[in-house]
C-alpha positions in Angstrom: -2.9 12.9 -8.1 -0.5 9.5 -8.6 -1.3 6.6 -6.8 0.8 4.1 -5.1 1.1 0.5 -4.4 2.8 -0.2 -1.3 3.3 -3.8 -0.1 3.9 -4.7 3.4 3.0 -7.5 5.1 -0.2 -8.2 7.5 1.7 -7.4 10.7 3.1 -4.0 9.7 -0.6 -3.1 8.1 -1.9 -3.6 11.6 0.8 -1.6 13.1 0.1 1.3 10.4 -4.0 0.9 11.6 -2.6 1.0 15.4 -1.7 4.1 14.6 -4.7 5.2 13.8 -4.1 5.6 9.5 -1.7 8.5 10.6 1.4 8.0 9.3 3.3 5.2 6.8 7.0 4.6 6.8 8.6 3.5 3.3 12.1 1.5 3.2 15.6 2.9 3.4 16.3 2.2 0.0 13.3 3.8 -1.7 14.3 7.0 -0.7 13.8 8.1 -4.0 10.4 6.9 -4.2 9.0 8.5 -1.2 10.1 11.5 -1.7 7.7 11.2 -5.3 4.7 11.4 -2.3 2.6 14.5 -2.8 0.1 16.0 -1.0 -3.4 14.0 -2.3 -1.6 11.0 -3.5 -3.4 8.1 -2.7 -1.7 5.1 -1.5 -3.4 1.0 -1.7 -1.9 -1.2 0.6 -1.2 -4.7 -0.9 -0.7 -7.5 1.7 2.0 -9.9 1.5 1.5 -13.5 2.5 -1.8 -13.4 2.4 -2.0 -11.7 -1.4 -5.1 -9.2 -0.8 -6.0 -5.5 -0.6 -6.4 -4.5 2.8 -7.2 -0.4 2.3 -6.5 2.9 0.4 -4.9 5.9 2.4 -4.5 9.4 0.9 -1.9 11.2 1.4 -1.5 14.0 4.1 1.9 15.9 4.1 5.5 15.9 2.1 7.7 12.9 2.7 9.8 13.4 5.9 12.3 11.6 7.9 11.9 9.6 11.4 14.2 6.9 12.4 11.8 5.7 15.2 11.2 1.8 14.8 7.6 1.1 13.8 7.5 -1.2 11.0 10.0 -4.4 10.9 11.5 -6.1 8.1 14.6 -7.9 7.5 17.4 -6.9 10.1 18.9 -3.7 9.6 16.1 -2.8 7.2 13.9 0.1 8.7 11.5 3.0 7.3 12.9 6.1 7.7 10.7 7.9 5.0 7.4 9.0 6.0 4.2 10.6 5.2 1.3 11.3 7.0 -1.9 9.8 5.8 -5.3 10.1 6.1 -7.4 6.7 5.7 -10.2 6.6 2.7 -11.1 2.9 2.6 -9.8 0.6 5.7 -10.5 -3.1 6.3 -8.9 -3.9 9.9 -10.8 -7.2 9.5 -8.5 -9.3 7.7 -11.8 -11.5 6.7 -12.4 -8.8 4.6 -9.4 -8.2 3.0 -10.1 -8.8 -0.9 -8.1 -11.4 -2.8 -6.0 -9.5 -5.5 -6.7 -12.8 -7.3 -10.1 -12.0 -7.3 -9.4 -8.3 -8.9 -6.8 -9.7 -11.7 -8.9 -8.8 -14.8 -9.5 -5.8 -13.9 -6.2 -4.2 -13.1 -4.2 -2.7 -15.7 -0.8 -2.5 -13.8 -0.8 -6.4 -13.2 -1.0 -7.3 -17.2 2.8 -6.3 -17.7 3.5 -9.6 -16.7 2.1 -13.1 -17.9 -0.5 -14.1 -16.2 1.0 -17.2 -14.4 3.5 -14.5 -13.0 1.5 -11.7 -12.0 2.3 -11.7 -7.9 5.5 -10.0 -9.6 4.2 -6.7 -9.8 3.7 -6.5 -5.8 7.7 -7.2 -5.3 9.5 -4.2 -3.9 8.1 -1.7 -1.4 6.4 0.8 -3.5 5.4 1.5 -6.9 3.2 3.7 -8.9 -0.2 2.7 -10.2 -2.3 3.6 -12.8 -5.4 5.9 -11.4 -7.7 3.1 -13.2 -6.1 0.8 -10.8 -6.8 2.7 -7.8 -10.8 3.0 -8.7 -11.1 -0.8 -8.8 -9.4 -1.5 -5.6 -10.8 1.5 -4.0 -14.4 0.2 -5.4 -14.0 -3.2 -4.2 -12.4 -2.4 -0.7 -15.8 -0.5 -0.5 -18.2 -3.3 -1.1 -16.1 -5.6 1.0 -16.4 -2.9 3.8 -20.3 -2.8 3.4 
């Protein structure tokens, strides 16, 4: 299992849950990246604008392609490279979305930059995590849920 951090912002998380935690579409140009997706992977969604953890998917099938516009980004920016997901820990409530702040000391991925710069590990689309990582978001995306 290798986990992933995908960042996306609030409006394409909710169109990911309108789908019912199916499927997730990755950017054009990380091609590369998605087609790393395995079977079991998990997958924590960092939110954008709002700097929080909104759930952890795991997932479902090998990386495939589908041009059919879902997500939205910059113009002529779209998410051809997909995976089907199932949904572990979910928080559709954005009240409950947890603070990445709030998780800082306790992520390992985070620490390779300086502190005062650590929103610089969520640029980009997608990245892998350590599996540490994924327990303490996974962990407190569960007691937010409760």
């Amino acid at each position: 299992m290798r986990v992933w951090c995908l960042t996306t912002d609030p409006d394409n998380f909710r169109r990911t849950a309108n789908l019912g935690w199916t499927v997730q579409g990755i950017k054009s140009r990380r091609e590369k990246t998605a087609r790393e997706l395995a079977v079991g992977d998990k997958v924590i969604y960092y939110l954008s604008k709002v700097q929080a953890f909104g759930a952890v998917v795991e997932v479902a099938s090998e990386c495939f392609e589908d041009r059919e516009p879902i997500w939205v980004s910059k113009p002529g920016e779209d998410y051809p490279w997909r995976v089907e997901i199932r949904p572990e820990v979910t928080l559709e409530d954005e009240e409950r979305w947890v603070p990445a702040a709030e998780l800082y000391e306790d992520l390992t991925f985070v620490k390779k930059w300086p502190r005062e710069h650590w929103k610089l590990a969520f640029q980009g689309n997608i990245r892998e995590w350590p599996e540490e990582d994924y327990r303490v978001v996974a962990k407190a995306l569960e007691e937010a849920r409760a």
